[in-house]
ROTORSE-41992 format. One record per atom (N, C-alpha, C): residue number from 1; residue in three letters; chain; atom name; y negated, z, x negated. Coordinates in nm, 4 decimals, always signed. Atoms other than C-alpha are relative to their C-alpha. Layout:
BEGIN
  pos  code  unit  site        yy        zz        xx
  NUM   ALA     A    CA         Y         Z         X
...
***
This chain:
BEGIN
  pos  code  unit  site        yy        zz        xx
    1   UNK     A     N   -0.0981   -0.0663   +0.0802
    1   UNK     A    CA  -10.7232   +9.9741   -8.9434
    1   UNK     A     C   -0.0658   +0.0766   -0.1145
    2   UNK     A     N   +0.0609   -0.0136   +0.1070
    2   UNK     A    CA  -10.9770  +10.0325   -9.2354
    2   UNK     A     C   -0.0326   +0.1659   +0.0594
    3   UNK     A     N   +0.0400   -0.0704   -0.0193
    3   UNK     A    CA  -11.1342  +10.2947   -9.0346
    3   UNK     A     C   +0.1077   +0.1059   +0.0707
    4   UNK     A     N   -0.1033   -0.0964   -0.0225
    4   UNK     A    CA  -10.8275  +10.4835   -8.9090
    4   UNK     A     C   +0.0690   +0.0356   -0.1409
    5   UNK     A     N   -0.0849   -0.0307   +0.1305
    5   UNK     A    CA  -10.6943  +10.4945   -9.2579
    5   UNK     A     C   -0.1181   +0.0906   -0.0457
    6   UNK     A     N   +0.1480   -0.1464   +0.0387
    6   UNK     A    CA  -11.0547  +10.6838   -9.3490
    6   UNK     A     C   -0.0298   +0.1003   +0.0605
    7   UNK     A     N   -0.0241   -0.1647   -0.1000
    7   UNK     A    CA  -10.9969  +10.9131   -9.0984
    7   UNK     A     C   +0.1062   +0.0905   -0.0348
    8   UNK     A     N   -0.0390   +0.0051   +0.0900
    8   UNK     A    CA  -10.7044  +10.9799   -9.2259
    8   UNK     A     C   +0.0040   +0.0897   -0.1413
    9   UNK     A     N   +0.0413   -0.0806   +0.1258
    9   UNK     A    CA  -10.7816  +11.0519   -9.5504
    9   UNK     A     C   -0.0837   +0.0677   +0.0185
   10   UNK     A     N   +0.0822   -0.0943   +0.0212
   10   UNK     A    CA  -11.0832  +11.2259   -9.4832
   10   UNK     A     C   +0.0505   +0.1042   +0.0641
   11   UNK     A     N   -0.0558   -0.0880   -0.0858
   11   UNK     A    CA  -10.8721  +11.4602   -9.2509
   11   UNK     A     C   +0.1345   +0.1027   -0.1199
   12   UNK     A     N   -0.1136   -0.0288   +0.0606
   12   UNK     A    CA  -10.5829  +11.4948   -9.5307
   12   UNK     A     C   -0.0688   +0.0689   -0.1366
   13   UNK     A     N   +0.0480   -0.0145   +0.1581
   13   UNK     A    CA  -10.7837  +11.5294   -9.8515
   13   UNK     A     C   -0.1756   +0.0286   -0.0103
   14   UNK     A     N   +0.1167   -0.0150   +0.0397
   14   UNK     A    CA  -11.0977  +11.6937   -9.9943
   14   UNK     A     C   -0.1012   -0.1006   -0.0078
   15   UNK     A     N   +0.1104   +0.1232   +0.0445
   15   UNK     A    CA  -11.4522  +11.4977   -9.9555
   15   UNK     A     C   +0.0130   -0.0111   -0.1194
   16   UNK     A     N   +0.0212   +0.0477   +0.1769
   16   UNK     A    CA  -11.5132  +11.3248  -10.2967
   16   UNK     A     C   +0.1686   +0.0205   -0.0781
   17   UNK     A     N   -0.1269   -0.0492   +0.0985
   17   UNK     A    CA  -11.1579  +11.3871  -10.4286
   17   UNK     A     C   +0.0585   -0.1966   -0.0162
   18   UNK     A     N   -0.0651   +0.1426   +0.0866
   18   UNK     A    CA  -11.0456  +11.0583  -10.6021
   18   UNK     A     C   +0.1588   +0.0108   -0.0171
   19   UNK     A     N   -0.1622   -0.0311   +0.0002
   19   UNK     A    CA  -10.6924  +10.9737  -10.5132
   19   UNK     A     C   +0.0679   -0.1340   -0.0534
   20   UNK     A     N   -0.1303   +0.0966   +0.1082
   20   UNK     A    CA  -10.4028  +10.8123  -10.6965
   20   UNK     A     C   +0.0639   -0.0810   +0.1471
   21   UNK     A     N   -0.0318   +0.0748   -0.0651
   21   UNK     A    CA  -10.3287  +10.5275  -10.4824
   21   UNK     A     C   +0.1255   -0.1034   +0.0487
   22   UNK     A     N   -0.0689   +0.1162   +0.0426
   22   UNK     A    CA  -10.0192  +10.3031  -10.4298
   22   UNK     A     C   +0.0303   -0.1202   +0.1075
   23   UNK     A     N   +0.0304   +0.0905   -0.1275
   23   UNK     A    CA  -10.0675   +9.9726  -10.1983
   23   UNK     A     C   +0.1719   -0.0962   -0.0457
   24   UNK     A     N   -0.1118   +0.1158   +0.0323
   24   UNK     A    CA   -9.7206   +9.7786  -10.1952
   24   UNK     A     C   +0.0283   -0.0512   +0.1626
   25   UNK     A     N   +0.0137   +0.1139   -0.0721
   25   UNK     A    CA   -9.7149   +9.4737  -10.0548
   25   UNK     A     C   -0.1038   -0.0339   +0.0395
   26   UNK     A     N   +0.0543   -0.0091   +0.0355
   26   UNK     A    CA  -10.0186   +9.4423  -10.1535
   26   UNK     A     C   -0.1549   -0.1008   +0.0614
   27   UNK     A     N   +0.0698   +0.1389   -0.0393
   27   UNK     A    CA  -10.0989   +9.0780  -10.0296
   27   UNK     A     C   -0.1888   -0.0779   -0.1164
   28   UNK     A     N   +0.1133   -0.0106   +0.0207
   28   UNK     A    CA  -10.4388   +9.0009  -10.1400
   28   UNK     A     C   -0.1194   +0.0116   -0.0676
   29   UNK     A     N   +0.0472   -0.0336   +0.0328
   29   UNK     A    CA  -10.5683   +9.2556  -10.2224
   29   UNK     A     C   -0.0972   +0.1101   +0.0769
   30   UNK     A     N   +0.1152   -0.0846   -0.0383
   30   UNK     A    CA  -10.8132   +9.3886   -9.9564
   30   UNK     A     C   -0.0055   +0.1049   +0.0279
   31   UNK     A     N   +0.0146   -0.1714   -0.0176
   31   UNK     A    CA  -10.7229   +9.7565   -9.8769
   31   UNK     A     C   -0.0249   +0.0389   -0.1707
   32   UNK     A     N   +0.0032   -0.0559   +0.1190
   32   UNK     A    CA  -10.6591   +9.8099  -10.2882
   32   UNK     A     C   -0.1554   -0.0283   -0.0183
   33   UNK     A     N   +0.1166   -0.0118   +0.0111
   33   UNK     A    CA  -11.0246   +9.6566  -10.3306
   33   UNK     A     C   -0.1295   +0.1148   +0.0494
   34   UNK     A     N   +0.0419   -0.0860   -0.0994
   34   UNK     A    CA  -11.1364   +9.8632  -10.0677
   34   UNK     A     C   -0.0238   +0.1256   -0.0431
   35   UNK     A     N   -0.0297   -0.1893   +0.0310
   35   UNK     A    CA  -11.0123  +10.2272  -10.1716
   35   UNK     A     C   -0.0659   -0.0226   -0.1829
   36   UNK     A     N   +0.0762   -0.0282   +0.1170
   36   UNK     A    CA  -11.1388  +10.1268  -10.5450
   36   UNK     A     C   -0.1171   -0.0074   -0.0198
   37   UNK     A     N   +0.1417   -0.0052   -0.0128
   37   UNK     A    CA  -11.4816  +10.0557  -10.4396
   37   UNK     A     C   -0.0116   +0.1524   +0.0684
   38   UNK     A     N   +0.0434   -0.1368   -0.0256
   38   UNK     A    CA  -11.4519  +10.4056  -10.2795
   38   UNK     A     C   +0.0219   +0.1376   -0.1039
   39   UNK     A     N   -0.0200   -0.0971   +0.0981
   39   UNK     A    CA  -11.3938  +10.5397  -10.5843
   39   UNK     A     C   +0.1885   +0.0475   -0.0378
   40   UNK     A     N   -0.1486   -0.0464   +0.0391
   40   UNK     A    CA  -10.9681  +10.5804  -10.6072
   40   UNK     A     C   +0.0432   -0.1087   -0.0832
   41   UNK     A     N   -0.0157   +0.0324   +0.0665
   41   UNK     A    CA  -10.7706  +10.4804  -10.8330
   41   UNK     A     C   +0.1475   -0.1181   +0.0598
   42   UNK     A     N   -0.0764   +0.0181   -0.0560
   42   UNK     A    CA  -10.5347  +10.2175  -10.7163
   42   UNK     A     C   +0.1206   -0.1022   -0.0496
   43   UNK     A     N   -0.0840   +0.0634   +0.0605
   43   UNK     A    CA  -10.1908  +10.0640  -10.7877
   43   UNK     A     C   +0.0610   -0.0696   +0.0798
   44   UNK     A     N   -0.0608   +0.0370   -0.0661
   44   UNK     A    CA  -10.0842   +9.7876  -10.6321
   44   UNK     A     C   +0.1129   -0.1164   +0.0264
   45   UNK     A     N   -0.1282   +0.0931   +0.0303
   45   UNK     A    CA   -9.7332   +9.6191  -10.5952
   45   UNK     A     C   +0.0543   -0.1533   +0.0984
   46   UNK     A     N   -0.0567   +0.1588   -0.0521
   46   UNK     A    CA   -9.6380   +9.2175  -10.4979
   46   UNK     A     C   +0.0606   -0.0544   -0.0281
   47   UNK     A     N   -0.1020   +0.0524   +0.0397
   47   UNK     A    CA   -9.3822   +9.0365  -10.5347
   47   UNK     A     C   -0.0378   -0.1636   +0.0083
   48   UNK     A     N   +0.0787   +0.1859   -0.0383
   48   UNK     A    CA   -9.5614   +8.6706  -10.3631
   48   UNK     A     C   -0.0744   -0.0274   -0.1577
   49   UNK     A     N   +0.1122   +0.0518   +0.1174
   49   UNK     A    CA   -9.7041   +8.4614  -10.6885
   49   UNK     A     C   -0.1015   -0.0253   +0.0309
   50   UNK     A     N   +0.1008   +0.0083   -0.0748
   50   UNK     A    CA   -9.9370   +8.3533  -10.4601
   50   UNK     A     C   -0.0881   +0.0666   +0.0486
   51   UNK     A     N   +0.1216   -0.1247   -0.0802
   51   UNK     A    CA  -10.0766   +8.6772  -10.3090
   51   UNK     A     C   -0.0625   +0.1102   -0.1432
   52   UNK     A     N   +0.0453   -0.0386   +0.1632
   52   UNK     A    CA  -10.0632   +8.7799  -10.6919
   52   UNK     A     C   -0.1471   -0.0336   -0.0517
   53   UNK     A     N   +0.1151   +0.1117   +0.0488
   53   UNK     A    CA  -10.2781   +8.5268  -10.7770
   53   UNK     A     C   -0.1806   +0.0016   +0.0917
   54   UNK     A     N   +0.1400   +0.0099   -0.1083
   54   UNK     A    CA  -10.5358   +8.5547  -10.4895
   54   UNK     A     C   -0.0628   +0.1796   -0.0325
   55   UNK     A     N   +0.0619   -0.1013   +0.0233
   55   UNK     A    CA  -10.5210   +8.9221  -10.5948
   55   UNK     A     C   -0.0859   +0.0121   -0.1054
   56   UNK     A     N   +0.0217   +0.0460   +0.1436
   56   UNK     A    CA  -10.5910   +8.8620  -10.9547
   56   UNK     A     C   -0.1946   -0.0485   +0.0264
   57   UNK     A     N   +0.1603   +0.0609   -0.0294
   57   UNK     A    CA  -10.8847   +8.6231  -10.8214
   57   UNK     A     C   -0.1119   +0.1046   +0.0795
   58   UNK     A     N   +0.0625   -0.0748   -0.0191
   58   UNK     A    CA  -11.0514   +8.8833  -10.6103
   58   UNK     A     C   -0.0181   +0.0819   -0.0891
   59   UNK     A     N   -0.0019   -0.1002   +0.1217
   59   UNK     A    CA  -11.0040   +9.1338  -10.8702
   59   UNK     A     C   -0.1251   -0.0475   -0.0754
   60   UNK     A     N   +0.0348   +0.0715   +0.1180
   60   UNK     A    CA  -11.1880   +8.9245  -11.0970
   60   UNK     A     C   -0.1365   +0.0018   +0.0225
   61   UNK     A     N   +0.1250   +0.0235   -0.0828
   61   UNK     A    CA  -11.5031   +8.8977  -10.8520
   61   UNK     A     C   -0.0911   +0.1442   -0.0762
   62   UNK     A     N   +0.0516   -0.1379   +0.0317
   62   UNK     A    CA  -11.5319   +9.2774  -10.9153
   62   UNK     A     C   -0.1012   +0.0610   -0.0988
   63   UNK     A     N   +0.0739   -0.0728   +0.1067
   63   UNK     A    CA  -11.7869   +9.5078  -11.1054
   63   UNK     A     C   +0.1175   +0.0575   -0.1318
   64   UNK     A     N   -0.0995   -0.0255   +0.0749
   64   UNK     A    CA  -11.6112   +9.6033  -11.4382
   64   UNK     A     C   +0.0533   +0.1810   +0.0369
   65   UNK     A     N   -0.0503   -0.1193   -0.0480
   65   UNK     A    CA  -11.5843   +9.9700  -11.3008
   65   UNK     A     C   +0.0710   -0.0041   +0.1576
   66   UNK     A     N   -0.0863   +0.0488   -0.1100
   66   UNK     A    CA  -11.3948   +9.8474  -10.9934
   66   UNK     A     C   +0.1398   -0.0461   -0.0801
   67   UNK     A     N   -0.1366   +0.1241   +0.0603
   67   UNK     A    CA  -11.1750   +9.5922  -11.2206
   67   UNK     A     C   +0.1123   +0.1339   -0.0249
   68   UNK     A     N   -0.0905   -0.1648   +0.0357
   68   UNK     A    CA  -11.0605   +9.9644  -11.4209
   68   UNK     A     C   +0.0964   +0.0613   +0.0857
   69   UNK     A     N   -0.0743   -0.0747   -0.0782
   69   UNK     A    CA  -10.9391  +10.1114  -11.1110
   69   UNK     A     C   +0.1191   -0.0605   +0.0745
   70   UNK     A     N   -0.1002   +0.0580   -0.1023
   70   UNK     A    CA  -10.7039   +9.8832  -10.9844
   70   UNK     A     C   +0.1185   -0.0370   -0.1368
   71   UNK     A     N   -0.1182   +0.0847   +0.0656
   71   UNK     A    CA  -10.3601   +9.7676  -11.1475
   71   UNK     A     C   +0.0699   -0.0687   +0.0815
   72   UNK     A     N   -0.1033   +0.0849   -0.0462
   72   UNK     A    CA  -10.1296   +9.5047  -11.0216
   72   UNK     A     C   +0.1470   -0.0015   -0.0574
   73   UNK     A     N   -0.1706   -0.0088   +0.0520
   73   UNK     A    CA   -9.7042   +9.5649  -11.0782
   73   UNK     A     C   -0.0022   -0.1558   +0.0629
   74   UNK     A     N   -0.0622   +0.0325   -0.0802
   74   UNK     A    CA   -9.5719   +9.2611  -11.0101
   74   UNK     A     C   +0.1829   +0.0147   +0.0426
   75   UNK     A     N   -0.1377   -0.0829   +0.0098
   75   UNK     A    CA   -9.2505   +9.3963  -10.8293
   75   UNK     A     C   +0.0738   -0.0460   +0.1943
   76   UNK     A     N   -0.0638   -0.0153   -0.1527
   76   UNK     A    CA   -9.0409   +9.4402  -10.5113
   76   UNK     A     C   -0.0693   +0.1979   +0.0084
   77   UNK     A     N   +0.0243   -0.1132   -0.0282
   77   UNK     A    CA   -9.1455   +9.7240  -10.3071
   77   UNK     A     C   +0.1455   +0.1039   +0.0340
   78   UNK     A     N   -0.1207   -0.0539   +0.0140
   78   UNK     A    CA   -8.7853   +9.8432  -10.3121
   78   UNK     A     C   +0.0012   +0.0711   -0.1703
   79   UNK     A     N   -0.0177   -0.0514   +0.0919
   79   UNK     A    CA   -8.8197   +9.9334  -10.6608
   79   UNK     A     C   -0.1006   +0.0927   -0.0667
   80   UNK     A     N   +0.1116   -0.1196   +0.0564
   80   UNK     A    CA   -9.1070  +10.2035  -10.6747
   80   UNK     A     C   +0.0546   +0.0676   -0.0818
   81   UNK     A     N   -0.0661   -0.1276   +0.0856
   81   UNK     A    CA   -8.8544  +10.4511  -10.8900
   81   UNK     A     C   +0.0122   -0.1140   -0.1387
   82   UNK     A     N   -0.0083   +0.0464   +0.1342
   82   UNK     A    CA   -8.8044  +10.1732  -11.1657
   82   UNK     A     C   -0.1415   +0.0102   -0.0652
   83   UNK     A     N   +0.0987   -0.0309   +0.0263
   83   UNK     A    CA   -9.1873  +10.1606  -11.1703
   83   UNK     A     C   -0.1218   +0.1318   -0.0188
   84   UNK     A     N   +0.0792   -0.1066   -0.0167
   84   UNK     A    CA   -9.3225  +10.4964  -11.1184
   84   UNK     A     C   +0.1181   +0.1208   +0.0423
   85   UNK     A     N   -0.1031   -0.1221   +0.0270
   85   UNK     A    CA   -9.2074  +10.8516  -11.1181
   85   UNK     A     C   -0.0476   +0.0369   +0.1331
   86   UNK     A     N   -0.0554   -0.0305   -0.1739
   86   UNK     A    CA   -9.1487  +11.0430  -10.7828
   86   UNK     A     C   -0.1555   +0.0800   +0.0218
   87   UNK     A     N   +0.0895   -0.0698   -0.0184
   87   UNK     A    CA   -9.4544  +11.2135  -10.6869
   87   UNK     A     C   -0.1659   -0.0554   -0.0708
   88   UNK     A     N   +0.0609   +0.0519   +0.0406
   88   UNK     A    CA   -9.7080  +10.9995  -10.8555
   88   UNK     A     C   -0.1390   -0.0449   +0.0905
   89   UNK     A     N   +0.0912   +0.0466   -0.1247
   89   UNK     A    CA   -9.9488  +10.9121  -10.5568
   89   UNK     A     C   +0.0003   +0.1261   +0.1281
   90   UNK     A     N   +0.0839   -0.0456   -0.1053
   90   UNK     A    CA  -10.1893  +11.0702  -10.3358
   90   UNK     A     C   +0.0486   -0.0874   +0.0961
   91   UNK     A     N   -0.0321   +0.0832   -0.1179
   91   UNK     A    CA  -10.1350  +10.8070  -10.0626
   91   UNK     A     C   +0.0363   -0.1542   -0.0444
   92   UNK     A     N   -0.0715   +0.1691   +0.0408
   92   UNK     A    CA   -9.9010  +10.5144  -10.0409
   92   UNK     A     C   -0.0159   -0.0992   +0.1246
   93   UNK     A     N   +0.0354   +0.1462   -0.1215
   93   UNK     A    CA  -10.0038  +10.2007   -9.8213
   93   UNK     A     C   +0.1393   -0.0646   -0.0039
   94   UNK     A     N   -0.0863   +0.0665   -0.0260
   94   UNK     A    CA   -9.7259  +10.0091   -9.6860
   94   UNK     A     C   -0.0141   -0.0770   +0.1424
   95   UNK     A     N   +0.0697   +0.0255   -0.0940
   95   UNK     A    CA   -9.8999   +9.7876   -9.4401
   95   UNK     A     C   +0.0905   -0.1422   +0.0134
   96   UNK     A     N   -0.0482   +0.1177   -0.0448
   96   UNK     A    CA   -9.7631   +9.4481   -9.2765
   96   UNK     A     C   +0.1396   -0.0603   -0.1040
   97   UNK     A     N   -0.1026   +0.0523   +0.0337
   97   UNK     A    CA   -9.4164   +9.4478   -9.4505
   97   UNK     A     C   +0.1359   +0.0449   +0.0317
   98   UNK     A     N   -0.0981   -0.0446   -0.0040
   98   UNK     A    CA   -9.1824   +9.6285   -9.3343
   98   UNK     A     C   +0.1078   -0.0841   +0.1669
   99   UNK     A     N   -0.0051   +0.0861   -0.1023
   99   UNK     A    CA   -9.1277   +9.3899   -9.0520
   99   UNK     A     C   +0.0913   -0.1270   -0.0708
  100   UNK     A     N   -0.0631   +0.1370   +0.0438
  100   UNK     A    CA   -9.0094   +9.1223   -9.2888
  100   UNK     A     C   +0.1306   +0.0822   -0.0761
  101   UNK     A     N   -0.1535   +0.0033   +0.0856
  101   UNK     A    CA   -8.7051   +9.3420   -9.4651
  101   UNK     A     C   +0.1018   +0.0778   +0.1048
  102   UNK     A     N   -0.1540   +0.0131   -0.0827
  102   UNK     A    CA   -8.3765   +9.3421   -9.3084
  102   UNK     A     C   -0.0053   +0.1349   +0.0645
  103   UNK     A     N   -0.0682   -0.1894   +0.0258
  103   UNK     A    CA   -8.2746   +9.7519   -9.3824
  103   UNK     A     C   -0.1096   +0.0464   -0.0864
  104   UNK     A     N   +0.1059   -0.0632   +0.0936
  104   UNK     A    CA   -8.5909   +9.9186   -9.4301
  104   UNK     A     C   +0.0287   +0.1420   -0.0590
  105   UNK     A     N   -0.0106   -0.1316   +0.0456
  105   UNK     A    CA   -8.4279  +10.2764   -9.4956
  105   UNK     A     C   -0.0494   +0.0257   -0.1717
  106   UNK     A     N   +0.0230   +0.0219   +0.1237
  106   UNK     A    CA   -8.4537  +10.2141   -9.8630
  106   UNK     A     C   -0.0977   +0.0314   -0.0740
  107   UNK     A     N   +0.1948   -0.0105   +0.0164
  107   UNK     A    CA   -8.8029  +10.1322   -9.8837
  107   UNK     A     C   -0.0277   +0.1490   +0.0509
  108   UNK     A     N   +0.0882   -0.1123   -0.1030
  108   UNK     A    CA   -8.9335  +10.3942   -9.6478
  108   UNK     A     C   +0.0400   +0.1202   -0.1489
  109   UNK     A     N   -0.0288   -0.1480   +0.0855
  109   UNK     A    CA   -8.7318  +10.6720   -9.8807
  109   UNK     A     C   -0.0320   -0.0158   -0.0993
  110   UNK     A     N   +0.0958   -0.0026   +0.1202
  110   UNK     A    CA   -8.8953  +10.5366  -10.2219
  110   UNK     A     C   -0.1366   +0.0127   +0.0087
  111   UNK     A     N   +0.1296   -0.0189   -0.0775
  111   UNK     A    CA   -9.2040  +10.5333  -10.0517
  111   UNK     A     C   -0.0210   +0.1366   -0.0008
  112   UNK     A     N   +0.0056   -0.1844   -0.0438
  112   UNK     A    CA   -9.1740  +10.9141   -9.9476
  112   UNK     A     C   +0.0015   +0.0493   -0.1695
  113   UNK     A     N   +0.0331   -0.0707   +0.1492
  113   UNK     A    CA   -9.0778  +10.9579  -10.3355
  113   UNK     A     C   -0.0957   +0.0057   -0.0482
  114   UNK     A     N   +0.1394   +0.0888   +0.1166
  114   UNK     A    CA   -9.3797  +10.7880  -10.4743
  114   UNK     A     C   -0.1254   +0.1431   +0.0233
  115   UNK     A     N   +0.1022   -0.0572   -0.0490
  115   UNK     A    CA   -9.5910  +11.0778  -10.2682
  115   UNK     A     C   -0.0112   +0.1430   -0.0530
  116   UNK     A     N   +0.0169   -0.1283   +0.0758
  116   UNK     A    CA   -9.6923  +11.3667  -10.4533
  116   UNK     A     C   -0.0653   +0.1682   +0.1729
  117   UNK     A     N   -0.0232   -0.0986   -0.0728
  117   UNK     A    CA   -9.6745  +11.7183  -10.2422
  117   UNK     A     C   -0.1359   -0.0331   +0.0966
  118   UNK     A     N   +0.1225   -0.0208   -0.0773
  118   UNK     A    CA   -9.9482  +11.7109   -9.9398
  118   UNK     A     C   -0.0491   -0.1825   +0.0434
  119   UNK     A     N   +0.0207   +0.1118   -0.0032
  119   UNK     A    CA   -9.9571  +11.3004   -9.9825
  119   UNK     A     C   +0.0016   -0.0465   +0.1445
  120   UNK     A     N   +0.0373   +0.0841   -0.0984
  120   UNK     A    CA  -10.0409  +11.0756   -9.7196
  120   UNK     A     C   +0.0962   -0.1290   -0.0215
  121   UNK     A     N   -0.0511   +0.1510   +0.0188
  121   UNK     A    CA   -9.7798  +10.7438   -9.6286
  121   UNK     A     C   -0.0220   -0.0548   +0.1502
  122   UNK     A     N   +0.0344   +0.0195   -0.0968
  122   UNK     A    CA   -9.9800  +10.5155   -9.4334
  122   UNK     A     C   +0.0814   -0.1662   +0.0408
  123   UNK     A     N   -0.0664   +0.1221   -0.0735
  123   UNK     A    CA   -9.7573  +10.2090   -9.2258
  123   UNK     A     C   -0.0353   -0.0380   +0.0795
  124   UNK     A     N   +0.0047   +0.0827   -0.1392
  124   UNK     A    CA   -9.8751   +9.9525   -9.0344
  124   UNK     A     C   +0.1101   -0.1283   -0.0135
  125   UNK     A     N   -0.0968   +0.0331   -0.0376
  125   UNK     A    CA   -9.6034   +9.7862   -8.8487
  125   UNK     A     C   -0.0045   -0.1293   +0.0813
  126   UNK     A     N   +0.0299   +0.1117   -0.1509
  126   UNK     A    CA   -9.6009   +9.4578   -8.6349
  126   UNK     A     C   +0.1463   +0.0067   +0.0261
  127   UNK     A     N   -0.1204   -0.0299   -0.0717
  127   UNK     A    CA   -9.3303   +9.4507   -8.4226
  127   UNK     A     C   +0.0557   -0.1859   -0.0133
  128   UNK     A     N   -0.0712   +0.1309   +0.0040
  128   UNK     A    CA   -9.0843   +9.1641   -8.5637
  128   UNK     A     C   +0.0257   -0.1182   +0.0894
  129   UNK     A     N   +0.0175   +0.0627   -0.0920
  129   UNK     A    CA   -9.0065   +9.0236   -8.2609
  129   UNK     A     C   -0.1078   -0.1048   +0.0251
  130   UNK     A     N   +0.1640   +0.0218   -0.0227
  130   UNK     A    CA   -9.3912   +8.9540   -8.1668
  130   UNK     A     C   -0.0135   -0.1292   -0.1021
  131   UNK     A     N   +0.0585   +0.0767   +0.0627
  131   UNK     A    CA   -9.4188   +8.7305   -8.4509
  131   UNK     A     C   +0.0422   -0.1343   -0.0066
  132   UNK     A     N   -0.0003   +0.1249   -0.0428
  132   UNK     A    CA   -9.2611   +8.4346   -8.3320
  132   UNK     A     C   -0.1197   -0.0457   +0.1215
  133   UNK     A     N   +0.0696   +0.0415   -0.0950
  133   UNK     A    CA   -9.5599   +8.4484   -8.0777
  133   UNK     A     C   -0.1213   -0.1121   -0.0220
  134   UNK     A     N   +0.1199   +0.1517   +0.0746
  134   UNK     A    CA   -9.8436   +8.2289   -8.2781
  134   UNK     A     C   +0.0266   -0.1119   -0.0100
  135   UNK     A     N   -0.0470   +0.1260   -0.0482
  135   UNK     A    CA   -9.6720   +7.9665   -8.3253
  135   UNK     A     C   +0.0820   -0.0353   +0.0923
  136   UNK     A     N   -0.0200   +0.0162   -0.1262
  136   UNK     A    CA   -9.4970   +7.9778   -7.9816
  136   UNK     A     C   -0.1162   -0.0847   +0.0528
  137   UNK     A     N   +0.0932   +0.0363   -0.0802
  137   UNK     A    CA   -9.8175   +7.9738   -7.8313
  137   UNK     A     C   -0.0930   -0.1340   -0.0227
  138   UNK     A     N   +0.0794   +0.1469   +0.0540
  138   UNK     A    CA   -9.9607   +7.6452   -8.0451
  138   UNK     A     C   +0.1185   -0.1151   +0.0273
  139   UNK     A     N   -0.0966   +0.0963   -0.0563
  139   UNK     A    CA   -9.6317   +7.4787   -7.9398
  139   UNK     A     C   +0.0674   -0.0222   -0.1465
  140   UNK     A     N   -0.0947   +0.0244   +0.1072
  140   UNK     A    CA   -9.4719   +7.5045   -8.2980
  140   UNK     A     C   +0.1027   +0.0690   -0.0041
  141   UNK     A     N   -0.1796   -0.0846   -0.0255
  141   UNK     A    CA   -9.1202   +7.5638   -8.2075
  141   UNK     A     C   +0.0690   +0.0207   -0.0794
  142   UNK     A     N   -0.0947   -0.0588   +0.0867
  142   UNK     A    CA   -8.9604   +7.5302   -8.5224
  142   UNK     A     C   -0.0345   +0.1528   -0.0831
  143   UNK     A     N   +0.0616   -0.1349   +0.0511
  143   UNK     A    CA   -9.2302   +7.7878   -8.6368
  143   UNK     A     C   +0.0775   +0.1252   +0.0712
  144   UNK     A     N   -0.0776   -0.1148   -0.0973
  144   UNK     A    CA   -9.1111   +8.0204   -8.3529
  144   UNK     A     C   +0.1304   +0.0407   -0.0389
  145   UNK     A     N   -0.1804   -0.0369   +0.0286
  145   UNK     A    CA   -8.7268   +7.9494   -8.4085
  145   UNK     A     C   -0.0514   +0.1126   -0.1238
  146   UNK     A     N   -0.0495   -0.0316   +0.1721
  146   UNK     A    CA   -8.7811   +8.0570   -8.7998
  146   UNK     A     C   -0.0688   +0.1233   +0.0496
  147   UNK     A     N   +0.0561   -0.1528   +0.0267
  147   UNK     A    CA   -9.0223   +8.3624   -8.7371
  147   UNK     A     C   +0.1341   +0.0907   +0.1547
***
């Protein structure tokens, strides 16, 4: 995924051009780490305390010119317009969540706001369904029922 998203960008946007970033749903951390070790500037939104926290901790690992480039909202990714103005981002990540909300129209169209003219919005998707299959396949049925 890392390397289709750098294709990507290098296809969409000037070599060396340092872009305004926005990763929601953030998890983590590892794409926002990622794009700020390549030099962008990146903003990224979670709502989990937990994936906060693990972000926070990676963060923390960082060179202090890494730490600079990154911010953490913590937020819903439904509410990019309370946090940021419409056009604000070079490219918006929206990777492994759109699977978990009900009525994604919402999202998707604050998303599109967040993207400043020529922007890049990159989605990866798992197919809802599918994800009762892991724990299917280990024999954890209530896992299955719930996913």
């Amino acid at each position: 995924m890392a390397r289709q998203l750098d294709e990507q960008i290098a296809g969409r946007f000037p070599v060396g051009q340092r872009l305004r970033v926005l990763d929601v749903g953030m998890g983590q951390g590892t794409q926002a780490l990622r794009l700020a070790r390549a030099g962008h500037q990146v903003t990224g939104v979670e709502r989990e305390p937990t994936m906060i926290a693990a972000a926070r901790q990676a963060l923390a690992g960082e060179p202090e010119g890494i730490r600079e480039r990154v911010r953490i909202v913590e937020g819903d990714g439904r509410d990019t317009g309370v946090h940021f103005l419409p056009g604000s981002f070079d490219l918006v990540l929206c990777h492994g969540v759109l699977m978990y909300v009900e009525e994604p129209d919402a999202l998707l169209a604050g998303l599109a706001r967040m993207l400043a003219p020529g922007g890049l919005l990159s989605l990866l998707v798992r197919n809802a369904d599918a994800l009762a299959m892991r724990p299917g396949l280990s024999g954890d049925w209530t896992g299955a029922l719930n996913a």
